[in-house]
DSSP file (Angstrom, degrees, kcal/mol; ACC not computed):
  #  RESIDUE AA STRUCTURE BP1 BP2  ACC     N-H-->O    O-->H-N    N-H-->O    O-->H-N    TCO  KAPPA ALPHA  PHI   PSI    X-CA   Y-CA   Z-CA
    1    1 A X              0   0    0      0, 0.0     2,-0.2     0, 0.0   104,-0.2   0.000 360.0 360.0 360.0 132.7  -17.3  -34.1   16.1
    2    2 A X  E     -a  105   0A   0    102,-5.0   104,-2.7     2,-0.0     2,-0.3  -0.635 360.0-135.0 -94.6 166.1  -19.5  -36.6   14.9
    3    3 A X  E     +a  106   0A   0     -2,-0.2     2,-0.3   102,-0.2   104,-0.2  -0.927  24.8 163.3 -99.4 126.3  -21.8  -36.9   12.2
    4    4 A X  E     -a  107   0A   0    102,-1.9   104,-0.7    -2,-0.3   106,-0.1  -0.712  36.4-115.6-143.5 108.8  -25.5  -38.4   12.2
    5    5 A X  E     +a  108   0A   0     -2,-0.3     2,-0.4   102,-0.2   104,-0.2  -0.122  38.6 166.7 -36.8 109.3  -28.4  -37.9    9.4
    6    6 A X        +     0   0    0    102,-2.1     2,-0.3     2,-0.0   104,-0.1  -0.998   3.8 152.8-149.6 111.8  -31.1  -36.2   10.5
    7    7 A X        +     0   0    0     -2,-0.4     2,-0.5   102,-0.1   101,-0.1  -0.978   8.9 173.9-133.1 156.0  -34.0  -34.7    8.1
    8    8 A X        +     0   0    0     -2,-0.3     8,-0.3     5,-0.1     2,-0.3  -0.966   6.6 177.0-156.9 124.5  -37.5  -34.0    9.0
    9    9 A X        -     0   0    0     -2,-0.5     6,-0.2     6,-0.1     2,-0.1  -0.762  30.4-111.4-115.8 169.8  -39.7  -32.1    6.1
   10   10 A X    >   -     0   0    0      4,-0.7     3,-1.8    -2,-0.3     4,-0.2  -0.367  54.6 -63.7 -90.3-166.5  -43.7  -31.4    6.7
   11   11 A X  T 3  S+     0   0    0      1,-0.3    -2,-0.0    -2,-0.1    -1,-0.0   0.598 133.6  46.7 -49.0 -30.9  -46.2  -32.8    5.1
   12   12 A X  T 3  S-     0   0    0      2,-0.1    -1,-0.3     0, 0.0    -2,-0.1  -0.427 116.1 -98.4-123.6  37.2  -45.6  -31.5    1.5
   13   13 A X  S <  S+     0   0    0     -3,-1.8     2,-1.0     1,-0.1    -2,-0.1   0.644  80.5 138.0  68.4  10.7  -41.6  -32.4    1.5
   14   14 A X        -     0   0    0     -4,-0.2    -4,-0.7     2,-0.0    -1,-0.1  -0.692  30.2-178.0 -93.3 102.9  -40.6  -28.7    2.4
   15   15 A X        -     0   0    0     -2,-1.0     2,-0.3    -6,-0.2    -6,-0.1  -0.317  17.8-168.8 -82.6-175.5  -38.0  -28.3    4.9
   16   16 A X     >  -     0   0    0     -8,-0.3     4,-1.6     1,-0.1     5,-0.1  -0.851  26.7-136.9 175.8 125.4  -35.9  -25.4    7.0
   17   17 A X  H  > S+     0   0    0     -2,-0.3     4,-2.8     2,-0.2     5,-0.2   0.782 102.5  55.0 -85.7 -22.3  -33.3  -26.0    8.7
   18   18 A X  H  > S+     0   0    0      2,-0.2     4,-1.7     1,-0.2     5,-0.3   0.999 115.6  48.6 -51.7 -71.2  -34.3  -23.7   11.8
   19   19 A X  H  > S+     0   0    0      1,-0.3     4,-1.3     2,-0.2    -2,-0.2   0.817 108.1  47.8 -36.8 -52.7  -37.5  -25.9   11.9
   20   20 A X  H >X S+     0   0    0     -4,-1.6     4,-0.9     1,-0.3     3,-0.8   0.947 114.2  47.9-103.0 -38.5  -36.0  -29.2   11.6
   21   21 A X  H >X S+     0   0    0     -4,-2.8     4,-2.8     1,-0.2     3,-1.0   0.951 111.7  52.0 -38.4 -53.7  -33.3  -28.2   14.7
   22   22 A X  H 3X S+     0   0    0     -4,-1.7     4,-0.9     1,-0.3     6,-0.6   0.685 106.5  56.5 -74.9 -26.6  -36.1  -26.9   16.9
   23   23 A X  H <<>S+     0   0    0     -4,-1.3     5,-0.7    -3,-0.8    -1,-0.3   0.847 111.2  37.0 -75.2 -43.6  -37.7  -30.0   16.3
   24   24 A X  H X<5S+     0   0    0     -3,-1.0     3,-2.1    -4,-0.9   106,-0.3   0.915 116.3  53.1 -44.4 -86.3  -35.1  -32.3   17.5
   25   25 A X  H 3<5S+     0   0    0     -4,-2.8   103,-0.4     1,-0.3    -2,-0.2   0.580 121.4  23.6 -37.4 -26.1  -34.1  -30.3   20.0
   26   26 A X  T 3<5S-     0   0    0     -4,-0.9    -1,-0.3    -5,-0.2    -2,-0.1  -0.164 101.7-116.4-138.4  25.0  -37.4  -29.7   21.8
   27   27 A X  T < 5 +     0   0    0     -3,-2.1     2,-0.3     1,-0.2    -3,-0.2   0.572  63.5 148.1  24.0  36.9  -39.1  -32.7   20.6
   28   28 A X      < -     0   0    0     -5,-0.7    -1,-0.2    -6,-0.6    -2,-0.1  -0.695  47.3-116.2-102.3 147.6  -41.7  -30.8   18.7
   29   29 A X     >> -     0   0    0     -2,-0.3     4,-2.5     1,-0.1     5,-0.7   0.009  32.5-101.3 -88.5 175.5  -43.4  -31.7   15.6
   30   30 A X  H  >5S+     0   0    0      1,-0.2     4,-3.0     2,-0.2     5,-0.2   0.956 114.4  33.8 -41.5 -44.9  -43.1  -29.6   12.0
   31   31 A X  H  >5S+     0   0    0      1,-0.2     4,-2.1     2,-0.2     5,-0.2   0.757 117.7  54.2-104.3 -17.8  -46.3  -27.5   11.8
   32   32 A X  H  >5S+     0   0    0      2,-0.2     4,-2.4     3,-0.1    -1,-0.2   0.917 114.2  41.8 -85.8 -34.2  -46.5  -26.9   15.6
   33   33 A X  H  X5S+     0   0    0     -4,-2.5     4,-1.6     2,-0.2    -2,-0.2   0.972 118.8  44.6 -54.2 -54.9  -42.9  -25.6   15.5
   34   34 A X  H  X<S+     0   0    0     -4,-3.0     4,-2.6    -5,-0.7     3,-0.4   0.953 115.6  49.5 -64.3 -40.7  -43.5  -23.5   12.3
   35   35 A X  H  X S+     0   0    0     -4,-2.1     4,-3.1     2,-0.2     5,-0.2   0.997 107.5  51.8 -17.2 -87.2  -46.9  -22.4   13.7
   36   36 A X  H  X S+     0   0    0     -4,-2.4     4,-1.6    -5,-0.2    -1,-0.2   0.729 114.9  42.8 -36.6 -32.6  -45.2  -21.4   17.0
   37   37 A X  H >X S+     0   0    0     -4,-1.6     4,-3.2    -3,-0.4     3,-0.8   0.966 111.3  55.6-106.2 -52.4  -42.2  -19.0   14.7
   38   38 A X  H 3X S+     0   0    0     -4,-2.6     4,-1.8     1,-0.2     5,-0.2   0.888 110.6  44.4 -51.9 -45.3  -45.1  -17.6   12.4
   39   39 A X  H 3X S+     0   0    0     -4,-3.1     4,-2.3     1,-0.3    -1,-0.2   0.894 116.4  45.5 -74.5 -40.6  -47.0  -16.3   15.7
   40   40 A X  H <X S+     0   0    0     -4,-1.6     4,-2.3    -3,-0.8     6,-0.3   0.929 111.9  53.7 -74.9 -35.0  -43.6  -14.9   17.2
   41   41 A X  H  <>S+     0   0    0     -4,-3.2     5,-3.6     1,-0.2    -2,-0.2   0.888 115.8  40.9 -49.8 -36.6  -42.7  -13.3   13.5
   42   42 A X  H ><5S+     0   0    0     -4,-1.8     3,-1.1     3,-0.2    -1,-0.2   0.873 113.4  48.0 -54.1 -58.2  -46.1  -11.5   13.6
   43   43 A X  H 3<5S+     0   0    0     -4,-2.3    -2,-0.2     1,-0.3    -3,-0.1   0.762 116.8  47.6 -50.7 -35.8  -46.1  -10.5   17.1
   44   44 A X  T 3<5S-     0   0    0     -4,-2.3    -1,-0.3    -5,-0.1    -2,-0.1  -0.428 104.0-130.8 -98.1  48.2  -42.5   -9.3   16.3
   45   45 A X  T < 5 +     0   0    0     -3,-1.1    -3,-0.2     2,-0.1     2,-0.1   0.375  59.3 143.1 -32.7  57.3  -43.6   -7.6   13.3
   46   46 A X      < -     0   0    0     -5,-3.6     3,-0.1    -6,-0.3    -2,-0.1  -0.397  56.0-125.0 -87.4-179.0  -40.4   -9.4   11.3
   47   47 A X  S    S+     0   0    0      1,-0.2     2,-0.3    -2,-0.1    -1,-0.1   0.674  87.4  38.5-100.8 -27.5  -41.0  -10.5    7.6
   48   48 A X    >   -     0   0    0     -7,-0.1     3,-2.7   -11,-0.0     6,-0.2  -0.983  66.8-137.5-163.0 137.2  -39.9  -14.1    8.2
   49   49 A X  T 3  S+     0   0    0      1,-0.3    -8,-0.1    -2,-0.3    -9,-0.1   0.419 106.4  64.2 -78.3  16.7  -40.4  -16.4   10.6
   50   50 A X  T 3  S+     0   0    0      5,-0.0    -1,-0.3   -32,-0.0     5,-0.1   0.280  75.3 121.5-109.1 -14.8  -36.3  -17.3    9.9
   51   51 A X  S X> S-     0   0    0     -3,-2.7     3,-4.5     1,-0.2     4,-0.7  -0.403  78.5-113.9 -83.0 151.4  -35.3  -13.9   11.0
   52   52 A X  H >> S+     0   0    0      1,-0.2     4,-3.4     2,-0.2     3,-0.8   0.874 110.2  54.9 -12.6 -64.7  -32.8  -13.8   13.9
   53   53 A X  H 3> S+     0   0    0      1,-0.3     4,-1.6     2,-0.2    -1,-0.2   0.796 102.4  49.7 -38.9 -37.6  -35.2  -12.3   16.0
   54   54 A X  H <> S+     0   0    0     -3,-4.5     4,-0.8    -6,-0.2    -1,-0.3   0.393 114.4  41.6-107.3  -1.4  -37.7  -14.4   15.8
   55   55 A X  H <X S+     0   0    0     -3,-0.8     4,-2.3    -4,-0.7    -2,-0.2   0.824 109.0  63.0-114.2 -17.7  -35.8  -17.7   16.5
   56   56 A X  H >X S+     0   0    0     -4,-3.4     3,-1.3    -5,-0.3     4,-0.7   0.968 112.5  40.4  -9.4 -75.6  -33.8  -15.7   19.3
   57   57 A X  H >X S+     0   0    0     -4,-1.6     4,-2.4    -5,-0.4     3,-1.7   0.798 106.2  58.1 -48.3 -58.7  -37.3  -15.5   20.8
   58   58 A X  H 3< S+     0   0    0     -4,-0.8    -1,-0.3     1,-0.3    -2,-0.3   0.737 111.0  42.0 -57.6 -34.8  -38.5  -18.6   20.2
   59   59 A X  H <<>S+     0   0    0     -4,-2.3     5,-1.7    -3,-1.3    -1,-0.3   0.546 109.5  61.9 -94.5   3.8  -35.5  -20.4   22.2
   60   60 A X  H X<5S+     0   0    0     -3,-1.7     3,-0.9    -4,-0.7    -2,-0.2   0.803  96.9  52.8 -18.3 -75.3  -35.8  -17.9   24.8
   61   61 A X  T 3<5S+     0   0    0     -4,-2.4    -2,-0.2     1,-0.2    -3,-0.1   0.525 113.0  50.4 -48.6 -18.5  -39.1  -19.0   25.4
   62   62 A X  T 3 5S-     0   0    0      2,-0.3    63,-0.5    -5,-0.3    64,-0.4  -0.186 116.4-103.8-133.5  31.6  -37.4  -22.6   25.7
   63   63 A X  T < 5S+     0   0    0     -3,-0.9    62,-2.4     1,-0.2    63,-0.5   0.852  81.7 120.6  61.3  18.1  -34.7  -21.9   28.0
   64   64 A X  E   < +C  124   0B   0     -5,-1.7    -2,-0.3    60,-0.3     2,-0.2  -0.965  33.8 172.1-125.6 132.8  -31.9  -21.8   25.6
   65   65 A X  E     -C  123   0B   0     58,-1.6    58,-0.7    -2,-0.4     2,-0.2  -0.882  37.0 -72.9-143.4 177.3  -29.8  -18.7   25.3
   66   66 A X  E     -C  122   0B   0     -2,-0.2     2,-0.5    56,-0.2    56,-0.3  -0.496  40.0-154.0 -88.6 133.4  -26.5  -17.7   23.6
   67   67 A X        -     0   0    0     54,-1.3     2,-0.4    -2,-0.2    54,-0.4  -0.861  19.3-116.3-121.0 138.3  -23.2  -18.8   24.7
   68   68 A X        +     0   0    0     -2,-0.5     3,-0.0     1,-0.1    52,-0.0  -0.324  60.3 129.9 -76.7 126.9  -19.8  -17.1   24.3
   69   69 A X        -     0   0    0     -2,-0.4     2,-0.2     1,-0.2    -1,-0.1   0.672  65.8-114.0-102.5 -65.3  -17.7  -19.3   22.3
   70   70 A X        -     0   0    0     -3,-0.2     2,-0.2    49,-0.1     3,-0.2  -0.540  28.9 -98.3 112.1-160.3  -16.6  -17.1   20.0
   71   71 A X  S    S+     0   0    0     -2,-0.2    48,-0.1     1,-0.2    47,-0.1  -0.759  84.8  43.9-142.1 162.9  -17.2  -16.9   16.2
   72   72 A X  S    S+     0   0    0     46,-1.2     2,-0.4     1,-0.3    -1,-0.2   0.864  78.9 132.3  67.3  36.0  -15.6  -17.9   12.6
   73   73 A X        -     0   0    0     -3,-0.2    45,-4.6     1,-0.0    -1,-0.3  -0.956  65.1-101.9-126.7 138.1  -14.7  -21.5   14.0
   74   74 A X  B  >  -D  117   0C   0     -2,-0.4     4,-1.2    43,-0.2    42,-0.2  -0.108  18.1-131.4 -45.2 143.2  -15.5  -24.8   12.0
   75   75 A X  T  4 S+     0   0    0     41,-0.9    40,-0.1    39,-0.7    39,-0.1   0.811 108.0  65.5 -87.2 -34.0  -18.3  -26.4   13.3
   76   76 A X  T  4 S+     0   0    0     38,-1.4    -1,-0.2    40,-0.2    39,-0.1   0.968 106.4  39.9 -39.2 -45.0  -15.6  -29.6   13.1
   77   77 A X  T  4 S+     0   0    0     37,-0.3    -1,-0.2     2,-0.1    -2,-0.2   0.916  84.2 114.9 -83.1 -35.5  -13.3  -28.2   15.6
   78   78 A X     <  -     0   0    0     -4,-1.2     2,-0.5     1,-0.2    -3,-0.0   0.093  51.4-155.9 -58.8 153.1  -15.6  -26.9   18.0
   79   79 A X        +     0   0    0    -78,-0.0     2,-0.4     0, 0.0    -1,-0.2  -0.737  19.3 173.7-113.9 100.6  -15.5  -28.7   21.4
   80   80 A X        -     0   0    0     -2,-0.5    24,-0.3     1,-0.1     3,-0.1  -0.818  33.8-114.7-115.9 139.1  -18.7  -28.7   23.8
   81   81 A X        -     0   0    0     -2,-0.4    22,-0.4     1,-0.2    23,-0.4   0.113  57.5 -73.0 -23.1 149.2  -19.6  -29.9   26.5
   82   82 A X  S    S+     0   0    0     21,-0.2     2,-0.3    20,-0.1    -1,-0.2  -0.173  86.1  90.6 -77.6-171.1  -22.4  -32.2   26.3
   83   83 A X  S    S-     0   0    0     -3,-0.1     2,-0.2    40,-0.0    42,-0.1  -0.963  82.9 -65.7 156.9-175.7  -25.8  -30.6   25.7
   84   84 A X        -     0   0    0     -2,-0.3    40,-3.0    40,-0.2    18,-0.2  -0.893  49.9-168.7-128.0 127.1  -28.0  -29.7   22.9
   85   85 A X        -     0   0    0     16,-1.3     2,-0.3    38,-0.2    38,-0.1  -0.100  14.9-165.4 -97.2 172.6  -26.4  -27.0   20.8
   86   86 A X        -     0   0    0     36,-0.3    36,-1.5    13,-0.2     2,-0.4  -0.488  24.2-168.5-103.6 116.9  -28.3  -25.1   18.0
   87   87 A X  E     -EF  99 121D   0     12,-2.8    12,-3.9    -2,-0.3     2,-0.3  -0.896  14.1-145.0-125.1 136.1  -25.4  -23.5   16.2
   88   88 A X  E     +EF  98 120D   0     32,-1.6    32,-1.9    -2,-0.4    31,-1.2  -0.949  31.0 171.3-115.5 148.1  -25.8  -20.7   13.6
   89   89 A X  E     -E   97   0D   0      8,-3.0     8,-0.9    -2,-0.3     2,-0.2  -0.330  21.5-159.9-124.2-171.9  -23.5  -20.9   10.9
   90   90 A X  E     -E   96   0D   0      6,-0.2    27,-2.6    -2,-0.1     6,-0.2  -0.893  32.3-120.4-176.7 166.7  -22.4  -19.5    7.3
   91   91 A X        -     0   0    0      4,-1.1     5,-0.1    -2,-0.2    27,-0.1   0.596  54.5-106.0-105.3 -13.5  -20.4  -20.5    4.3
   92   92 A X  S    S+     0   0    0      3,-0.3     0, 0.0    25,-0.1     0, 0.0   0.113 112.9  55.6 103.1 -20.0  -17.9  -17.2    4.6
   93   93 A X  S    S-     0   0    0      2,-0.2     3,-0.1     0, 0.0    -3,-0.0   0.817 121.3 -49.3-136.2 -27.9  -20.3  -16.4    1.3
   94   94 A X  S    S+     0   0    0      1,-0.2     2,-0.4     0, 0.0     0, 0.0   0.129  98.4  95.3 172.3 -53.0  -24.4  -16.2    0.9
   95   95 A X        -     0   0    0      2,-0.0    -4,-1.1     0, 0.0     2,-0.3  -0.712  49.8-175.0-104.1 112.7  -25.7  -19.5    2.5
   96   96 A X  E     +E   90   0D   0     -2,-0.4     2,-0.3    -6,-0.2    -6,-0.2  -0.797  15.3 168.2-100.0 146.0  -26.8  -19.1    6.2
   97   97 A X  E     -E   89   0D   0     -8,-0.9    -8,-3.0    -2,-0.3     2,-0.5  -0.982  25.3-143.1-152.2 170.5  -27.7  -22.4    7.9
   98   98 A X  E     +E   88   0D   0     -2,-0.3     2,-0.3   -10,-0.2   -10,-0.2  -0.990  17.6 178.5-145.0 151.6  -28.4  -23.8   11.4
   99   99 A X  E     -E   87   0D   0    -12,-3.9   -12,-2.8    -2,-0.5     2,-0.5  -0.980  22.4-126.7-141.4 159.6  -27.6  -27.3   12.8
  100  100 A X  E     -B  107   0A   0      7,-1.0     7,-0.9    -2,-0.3     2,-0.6  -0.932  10.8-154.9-122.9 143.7  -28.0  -28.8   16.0
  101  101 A X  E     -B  106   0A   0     -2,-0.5   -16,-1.3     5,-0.2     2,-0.7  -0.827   9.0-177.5 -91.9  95.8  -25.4  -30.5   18.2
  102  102 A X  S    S-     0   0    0      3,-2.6   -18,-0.2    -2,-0.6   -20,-0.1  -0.775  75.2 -32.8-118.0  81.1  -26.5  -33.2   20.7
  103  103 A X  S    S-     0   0    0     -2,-0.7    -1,-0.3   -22,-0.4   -21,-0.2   0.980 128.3 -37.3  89.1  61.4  -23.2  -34.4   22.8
  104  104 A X  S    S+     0   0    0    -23,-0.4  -102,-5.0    -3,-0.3     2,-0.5   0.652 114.3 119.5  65.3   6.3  -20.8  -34.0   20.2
  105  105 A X  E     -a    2   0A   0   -104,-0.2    -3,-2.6  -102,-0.0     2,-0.3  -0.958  56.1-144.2-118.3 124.7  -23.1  -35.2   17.2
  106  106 A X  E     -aB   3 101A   0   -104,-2.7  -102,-1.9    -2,-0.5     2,-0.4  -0.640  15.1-158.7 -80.0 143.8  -23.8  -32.9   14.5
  107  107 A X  E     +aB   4 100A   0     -7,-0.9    -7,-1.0    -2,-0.3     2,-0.4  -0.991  46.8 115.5-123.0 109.5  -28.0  -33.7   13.3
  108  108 A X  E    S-a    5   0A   0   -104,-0.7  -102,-2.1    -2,-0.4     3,-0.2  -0.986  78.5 -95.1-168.8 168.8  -28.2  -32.3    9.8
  109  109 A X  S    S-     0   0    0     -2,-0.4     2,-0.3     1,-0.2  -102,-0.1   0.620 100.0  -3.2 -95.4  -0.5  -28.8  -33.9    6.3
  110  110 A X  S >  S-     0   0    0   -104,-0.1     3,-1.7  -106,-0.1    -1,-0.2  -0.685  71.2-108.9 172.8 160.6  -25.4  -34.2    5.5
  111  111 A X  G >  S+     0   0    0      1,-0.3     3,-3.5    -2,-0.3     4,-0.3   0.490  78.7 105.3 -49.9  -9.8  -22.4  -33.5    6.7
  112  112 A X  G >> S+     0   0    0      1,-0.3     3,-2.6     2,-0.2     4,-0.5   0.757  80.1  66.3 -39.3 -30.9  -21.1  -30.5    4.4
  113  113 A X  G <4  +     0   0    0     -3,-1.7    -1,-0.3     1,-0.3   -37,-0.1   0.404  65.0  87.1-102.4  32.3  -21.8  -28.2    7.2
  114  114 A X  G <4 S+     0   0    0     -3,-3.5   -38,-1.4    -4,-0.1   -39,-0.7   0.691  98.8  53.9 -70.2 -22.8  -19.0  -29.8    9.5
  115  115 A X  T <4 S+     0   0    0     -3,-2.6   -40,-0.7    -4,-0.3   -39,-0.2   0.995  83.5 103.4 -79.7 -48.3  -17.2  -26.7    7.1
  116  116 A X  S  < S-     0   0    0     -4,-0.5   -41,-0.9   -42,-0.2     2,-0.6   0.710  75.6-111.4  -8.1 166.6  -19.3  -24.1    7.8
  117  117 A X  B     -D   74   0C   0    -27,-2.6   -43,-0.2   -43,-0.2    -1,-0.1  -0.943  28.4-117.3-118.1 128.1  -18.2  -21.2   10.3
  118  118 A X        +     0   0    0    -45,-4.6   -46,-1.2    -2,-0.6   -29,-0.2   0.023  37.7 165.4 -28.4 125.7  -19.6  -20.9   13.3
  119  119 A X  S    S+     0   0    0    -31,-1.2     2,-0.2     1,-0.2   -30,-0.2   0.469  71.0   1.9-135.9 -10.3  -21.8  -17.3   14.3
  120  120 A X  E     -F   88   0D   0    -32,-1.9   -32,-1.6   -52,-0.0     2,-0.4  -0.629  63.8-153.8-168.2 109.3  -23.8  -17.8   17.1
  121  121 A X  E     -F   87   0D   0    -54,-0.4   -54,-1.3   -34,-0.2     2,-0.3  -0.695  11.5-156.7 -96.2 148.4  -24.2  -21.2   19.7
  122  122 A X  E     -C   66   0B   0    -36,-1.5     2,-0.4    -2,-0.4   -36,-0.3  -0.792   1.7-154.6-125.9 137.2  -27.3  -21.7   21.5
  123  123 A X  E     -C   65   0B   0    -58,-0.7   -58,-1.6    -2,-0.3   -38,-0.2  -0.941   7.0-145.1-143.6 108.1  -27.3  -23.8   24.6
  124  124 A X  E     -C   64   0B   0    -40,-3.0   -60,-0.3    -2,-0.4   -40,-0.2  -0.516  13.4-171.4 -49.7 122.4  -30.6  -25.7   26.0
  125  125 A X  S    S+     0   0    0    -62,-2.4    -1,-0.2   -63,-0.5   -61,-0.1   0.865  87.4  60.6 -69.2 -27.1  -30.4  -25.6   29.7
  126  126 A X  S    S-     0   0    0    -63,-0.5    -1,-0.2   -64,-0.4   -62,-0.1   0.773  90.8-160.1 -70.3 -23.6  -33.1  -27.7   30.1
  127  127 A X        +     0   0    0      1,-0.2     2,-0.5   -43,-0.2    -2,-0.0   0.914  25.1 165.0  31.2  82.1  -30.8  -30.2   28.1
  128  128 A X        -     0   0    0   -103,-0.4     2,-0.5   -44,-0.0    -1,-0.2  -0.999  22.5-162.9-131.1 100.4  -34.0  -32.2   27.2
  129  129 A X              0   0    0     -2,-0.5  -104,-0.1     1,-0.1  -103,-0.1  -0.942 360.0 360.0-120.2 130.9  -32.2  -34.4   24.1
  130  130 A X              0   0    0     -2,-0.5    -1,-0.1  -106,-0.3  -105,-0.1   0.237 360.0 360.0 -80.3 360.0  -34.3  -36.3   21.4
């Protein structure tokens, strides 16, 4: 697995890392992406446009759906096929994160989460890579 630096904030330097995958991945910009997960959080009457649910939906919507892998594997080791990946991950402790995986390149703002554990991969079909 490779590593490549990839951050994308809005306008006022605030980033999220569900936002800044989806962004990549689907070539969509900040505020239309965060837009787009407020409308499904509402609609889904969740609290946060970050819950599960609501980014489930939102790559649903986009042709990307969860693939069995299996769980509690380094995002270092994993091996995938090429693609675009949205992996949701964890530290084993607190810290949930998501990164996305384009062809064997982790896109994140630095590379600490090559430790992470794996909990759930996401697979574009459309394989539409930015």
């Amino acid at each position: 697995m490779k590593f490549s630096e990839f951050y994308i904030s809005n306008h006022e330097g605030k980033s999220n890392c569900v936002i800044r995958t989806f962004c990549k991945m689907f070539g969509e910009e900040y505020n239309d992406v965060y837009n787009d997960l407020c409308s499904i959080a509402k609609r889904l009457d969740c609290d946060s446009f970050n819950d599960i649910d609501v980014f489930e939906t939102y790559m649903k919507e986009r042709d990307t759906n969860k693939i069995d892998y299996g769980k509690d594997i380094k995002i270092k080791d994993l091996i995938l096929d090429n693609g675009s990946y949205a992996v949701f991950c964890w530290d084993k402790k607190d810290y949930y994160h998501m990164v996305l995986i384009i062809d064997n390149v982790l896109y994140d703002k630095n590379d600490a989460s090559l430790e992470m554990y794996t909990i759930t991969i996401y697979k574009n079909n459309i394989n539409k890579i930015n």
